[in-house]
C-alpha positions in Angstrom: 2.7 94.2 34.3 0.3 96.8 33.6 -0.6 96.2 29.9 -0.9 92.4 30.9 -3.9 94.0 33.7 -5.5 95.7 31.4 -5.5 92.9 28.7 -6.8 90.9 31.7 -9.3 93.6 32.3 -10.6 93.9 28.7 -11.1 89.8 28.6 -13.1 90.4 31.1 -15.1 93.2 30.4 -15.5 91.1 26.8 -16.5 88.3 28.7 -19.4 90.1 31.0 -20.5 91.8 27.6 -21.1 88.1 25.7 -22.9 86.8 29.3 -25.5 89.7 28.7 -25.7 89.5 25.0 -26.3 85.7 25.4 -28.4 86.4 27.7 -30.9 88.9 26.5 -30.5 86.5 23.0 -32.1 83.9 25.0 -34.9 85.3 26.7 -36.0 86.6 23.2 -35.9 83.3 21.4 -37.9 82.0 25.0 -40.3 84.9 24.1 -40.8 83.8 20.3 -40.9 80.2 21.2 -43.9 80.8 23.5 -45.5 82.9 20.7 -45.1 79.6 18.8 -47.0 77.7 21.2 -49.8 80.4 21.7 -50.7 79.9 18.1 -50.5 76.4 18.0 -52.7 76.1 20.9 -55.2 79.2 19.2 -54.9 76.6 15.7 -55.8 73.9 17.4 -58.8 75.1 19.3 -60.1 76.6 16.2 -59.8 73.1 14.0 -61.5 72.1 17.5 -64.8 74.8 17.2 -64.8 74.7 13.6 -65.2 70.5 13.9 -68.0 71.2 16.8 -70.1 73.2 14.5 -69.6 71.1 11.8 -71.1 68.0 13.9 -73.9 70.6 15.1 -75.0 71.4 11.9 -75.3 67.3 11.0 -77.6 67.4 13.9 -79.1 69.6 13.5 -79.8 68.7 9.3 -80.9 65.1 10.8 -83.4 66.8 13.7 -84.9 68.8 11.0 -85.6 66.1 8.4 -86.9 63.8 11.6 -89.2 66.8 12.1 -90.2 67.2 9.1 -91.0 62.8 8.7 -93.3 63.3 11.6 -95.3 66.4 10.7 -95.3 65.8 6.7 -93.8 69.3 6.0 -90.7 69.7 3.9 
């Protein structure tokens, strides 16, 4: 009766230690999975400024040769 106790008490012990294992395994694949998303989000807003300027500098081109129509100077 006593060894089955302690074989009871060993499951156990091996069951609380693969509750904390899984757990701490989970909140670091929750913590790389939001890194993931941080630099998607970062990606995307770059792509986003880099297509801003790109459309600011076409204006800015077409303002410059209107300019330059009205006062004759290239």
């Amino acid at each position: 009766m006593k060894m089955f106790r302690k074989l009871i008490a060993d499951y156990l012990l091996l069951i609380v230690l693969l509750v904390i294992v899984a757990g701490t395994l989970n909140f670091i694949d929750d913590g790389y999975q939001d890194e993931v998303l941080d630099q998607q989000v970062l990606d995307e807003s770059i792509s986003q400024a880099k297509a801003d300027h790109a459309q600011r500098q076409h204006e800015l081109k077409a303002l410059q040769i209107q300019a330059s129509n009205m006062t004759g100077v290239k």
